[in-house]
N, C-alpha and C positions, 0 to 999 in steps of 0.2 A: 402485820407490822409493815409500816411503809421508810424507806430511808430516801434522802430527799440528795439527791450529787450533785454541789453549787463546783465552784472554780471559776476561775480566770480564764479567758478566751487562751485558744488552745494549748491547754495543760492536759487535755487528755480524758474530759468530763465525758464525751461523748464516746469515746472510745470503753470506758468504764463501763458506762450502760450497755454496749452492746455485747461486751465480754461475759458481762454479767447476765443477760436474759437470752442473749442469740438472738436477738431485733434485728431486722438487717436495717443499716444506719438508711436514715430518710435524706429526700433531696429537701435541699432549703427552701423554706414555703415564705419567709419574707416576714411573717407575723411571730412573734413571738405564741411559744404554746409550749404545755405538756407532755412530753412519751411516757408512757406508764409501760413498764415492763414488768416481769415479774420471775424469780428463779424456785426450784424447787430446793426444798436443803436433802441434801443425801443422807439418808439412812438406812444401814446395814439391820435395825431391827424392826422396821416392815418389812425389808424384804424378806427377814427372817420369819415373823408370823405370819403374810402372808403365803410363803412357802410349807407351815405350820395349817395352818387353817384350810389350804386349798382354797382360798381367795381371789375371788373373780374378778378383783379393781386394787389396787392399790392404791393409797392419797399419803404423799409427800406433805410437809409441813412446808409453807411457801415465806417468800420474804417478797415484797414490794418494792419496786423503785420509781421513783420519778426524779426527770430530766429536765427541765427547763432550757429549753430551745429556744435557736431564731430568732434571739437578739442581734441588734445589730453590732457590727464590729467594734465600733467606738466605745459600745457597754462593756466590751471585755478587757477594761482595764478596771473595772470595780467590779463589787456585790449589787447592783444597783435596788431600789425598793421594789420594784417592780419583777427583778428575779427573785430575789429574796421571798414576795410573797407567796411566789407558789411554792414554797418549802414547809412555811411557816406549821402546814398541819400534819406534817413526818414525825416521826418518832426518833429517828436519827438523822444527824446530817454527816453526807461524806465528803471532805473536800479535798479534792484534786488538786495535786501540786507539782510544777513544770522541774524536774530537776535533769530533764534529759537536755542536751544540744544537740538542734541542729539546726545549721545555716541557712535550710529551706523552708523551716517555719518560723514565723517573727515572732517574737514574744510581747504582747502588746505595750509592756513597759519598757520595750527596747534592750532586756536583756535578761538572760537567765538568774534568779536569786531566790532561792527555794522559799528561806526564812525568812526576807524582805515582804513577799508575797502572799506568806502564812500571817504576818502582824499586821498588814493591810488586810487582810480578808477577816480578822479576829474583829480589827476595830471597825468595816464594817458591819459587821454582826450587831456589836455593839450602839452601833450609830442610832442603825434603824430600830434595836430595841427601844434607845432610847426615846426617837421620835415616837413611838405607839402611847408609850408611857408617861412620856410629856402631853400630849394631847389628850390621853386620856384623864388626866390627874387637875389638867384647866376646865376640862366639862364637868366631871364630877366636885372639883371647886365651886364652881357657878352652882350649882344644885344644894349644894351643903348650905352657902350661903343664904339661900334662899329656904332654908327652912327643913334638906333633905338630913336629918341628924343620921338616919342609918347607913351614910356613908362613909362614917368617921373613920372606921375599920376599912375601909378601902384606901381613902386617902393617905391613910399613913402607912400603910403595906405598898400604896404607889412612890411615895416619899421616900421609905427606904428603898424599893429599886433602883429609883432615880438615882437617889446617891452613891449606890453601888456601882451602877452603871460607868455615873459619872468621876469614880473613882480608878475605871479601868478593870474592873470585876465583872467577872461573868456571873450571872446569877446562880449556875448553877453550883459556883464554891459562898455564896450564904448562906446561915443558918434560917428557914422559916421555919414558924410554927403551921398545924395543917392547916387554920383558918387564912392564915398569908398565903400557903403554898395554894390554896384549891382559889384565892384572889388572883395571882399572877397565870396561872396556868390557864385562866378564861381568856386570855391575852398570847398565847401558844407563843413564849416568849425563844427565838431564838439563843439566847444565850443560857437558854433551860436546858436543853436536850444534848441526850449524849450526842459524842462526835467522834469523827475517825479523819485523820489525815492519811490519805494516800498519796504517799512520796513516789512519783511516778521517774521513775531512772532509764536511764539507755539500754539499750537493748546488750551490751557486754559490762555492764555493770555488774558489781557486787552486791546482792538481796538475800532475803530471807527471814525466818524466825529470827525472834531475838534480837530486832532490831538492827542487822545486818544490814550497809547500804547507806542508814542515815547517820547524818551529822548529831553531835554529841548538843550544841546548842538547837537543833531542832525537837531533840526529844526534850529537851528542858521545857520549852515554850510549848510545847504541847501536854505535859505534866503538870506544867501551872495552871494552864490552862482544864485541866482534869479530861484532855483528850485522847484516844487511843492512836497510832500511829503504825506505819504499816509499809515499805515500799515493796513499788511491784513494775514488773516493766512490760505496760499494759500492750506497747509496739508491737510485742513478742506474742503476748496473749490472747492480740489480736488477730492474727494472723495465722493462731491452732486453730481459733473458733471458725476457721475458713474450713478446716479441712474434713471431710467425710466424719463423722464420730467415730466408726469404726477404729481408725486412722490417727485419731488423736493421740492415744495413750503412748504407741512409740516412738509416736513422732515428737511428743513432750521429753519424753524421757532423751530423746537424741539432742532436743535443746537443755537438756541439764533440768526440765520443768518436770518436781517428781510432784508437785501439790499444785493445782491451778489457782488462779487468781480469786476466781469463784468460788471452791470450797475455803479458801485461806479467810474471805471476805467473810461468809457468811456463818465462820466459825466467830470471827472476830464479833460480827451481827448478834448474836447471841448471848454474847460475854458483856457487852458496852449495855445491854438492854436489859440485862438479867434476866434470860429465857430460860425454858425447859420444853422438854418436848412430853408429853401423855399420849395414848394408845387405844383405840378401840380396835377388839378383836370380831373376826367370824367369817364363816363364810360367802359371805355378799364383798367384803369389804377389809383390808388392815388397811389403819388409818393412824399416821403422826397430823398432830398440831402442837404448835408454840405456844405456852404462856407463861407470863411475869413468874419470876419464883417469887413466892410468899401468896400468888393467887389461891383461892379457893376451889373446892370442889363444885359450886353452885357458879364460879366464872366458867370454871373449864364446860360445864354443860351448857352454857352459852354460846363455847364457838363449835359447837357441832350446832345447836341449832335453838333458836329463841323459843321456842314450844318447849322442848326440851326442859330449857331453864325454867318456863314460867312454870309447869306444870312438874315441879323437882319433889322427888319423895325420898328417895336414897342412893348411893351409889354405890353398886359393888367394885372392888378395889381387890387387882391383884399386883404384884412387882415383876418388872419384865424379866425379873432373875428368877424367881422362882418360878416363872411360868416355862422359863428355857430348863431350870432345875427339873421340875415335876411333869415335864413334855407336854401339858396342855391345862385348860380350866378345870379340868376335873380331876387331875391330879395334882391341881393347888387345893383345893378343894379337900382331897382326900388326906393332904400333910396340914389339913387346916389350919391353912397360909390366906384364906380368901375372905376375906372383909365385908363387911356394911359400915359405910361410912354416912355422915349427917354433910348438909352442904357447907358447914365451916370447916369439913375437912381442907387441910392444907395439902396442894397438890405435891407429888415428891417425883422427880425426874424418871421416869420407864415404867409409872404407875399405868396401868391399862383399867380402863372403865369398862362398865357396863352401868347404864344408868336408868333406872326406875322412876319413869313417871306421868302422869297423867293432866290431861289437857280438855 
């Protein structure tokens, strides 16, 4: 899963990225470009079967970022197309929002205004959706014209975008049918994908769960908008990420930080995406990965490995509750709790595989 961190020139984008992967921030290269970072999600139930199994490697389930860099100053008073595009093929976008003062950083718009900043960044989302989707709707016009009849079903799935678009609607509060949705999504439409605003606050600000911290019309516009929202006071967060690991945890707690920015994120990461986590057990290896709830069993044998999938015969299935209940595989087994499943098994959160198959 990749999540893509736009914002306005310094609200604190870059700051996010390095809180979130522990990159040590880069010098300014002058060219616009990419950082791909990457975090592990924490979980207490590898460490658990690995501690179970006497497991020689453990594998965290990871989450993706990228950053788009290195524009110039002047761009960081918009989304511009050119930042925009390197987002376009994330899964999520997180946008970064200036609600801290200070007098040593400018704010490129000349001054601090959280939700002035959030409906400028929405409507360019919007903008450049709908630039893709106007240009694309005159070329497949010109083709239809000329005789391409099988594009009829495209032009008027682009038609209602456009209108949506151009009605001040994100795509992602229309109703499509699959044939519309699997049309627009070849177009990796920014105003498809989930979102998360992070409301970035002063370092003696009030935050937290619950929406603690942010303004009352900020959660609105992001509700309408069907966006998650979050503030955090990245200054602060920045600055544990400095310190030794060891070193961290008291020293959070001495700043009042009982949850970091980065488990708070990438619980939210989860929740916005509609994730689960599944488990392979044994000795070589306990292993979490993420996938879509409502994916299949013949997905999940995908992200362990394409041979895997191609060569899929059945899954064994057990639940990471009864494997913690019955102390290991063979005493799920013995409360015959342990499964064979077909690959349209649906996966279910703390399922541990074992997968049968041939290549």
């Amino acid at each position: 899963m990749r999540v893509g961190i736009i914002g306005l020139g310094q609200s604190g984008k870059s700051s996010l990225f390095h809180t979130l992967t522990e990159q040590t921030p880069e010098p300014p290269s002058g060219k616009p470009h990419r950082r791909l970072g990457r975090a592990l999600v924490p979980d207490e139930r590898v460490e658990y079967i690995a501690r179970n199994e006497n497991a020689k490697k453990k594998t965290f389930a990871e989450v993706n970022f990228l950053d788009p860099d290195g524009f110039p100053p002047e761009s960081g008073k918009s989304l511009t197309s050119e930042f925009l595009a390197m987002v376009r093929g994330c899964d999520l976008l997180a946008l970064v929002v200036r609600a801290f003062r200070r007098e040593s950083i400018m704010h490129p718009l000349g001054s601090v205004d959280g939700l002035r900043d959030i409906r400028n960044c929405f409507s360019d989302l919007l903008i450049q959706d709908l630039a893709v989707f106007e240009g694309r709707h005159e070329r497949s016009s010109k083709a239809y014209s000329h005789g391409d009849k099988d594009l009829k079903l495209e032009i008027d799935t682009l038609e209602k975008a456009i209108a949506a678009l151009g009605n001040d609607r994100f795509l992602s509060g229309v109703e499509w049918s699959k044939q519309e949705l699997q049309i627009i999504r070849h177009f990796e439409p920014l105003t498809l994908k989930s979102g998360i605003v992070v409301w970035n606050v002063d370092e003696d600000a009030a935050f937290g769960r619950g929406g603690v911290g942010i303004p009352e019309d900020v959660k609105a516009l992001c509700a309408e908008r069907g966006w998650g929202v979050g503030a955090v006071r990245l200054s602060l967060e920045s600055e544990v990420m400095e310190i030794e690991y060891e070193e961290r945890t008291e020293f959070s707690h001495e700043l009042g930080i009982d949850e970091t920015v980065r488990d708070r994120f990438l619980i939210a990461v989860y929740d916005r995406l509609g994730l689960l986590s599944f488990y392979t057990a044994g000795p070589t290896e306990a292993a979490a990965r993420a996938i879509r709830r409502g994916d299949t069993a013949w997905d999940a044998a995908g992200k362990i490995h394409s041979d895997i999938q191609r060569g899929f015969i059945r899954a064994e299935v057990m639940s990471f509750d009864d494997y913690v209940k019955y102390g290991n595989e063979e005493g799920v087994k013995k409360a015959g709790r342990y499964r064979v499943e077909k690959k349209e098994y649906v996966v279910q959160d703390g399922d541990i595989f074992y997968f049968r198959f041939n290549v």
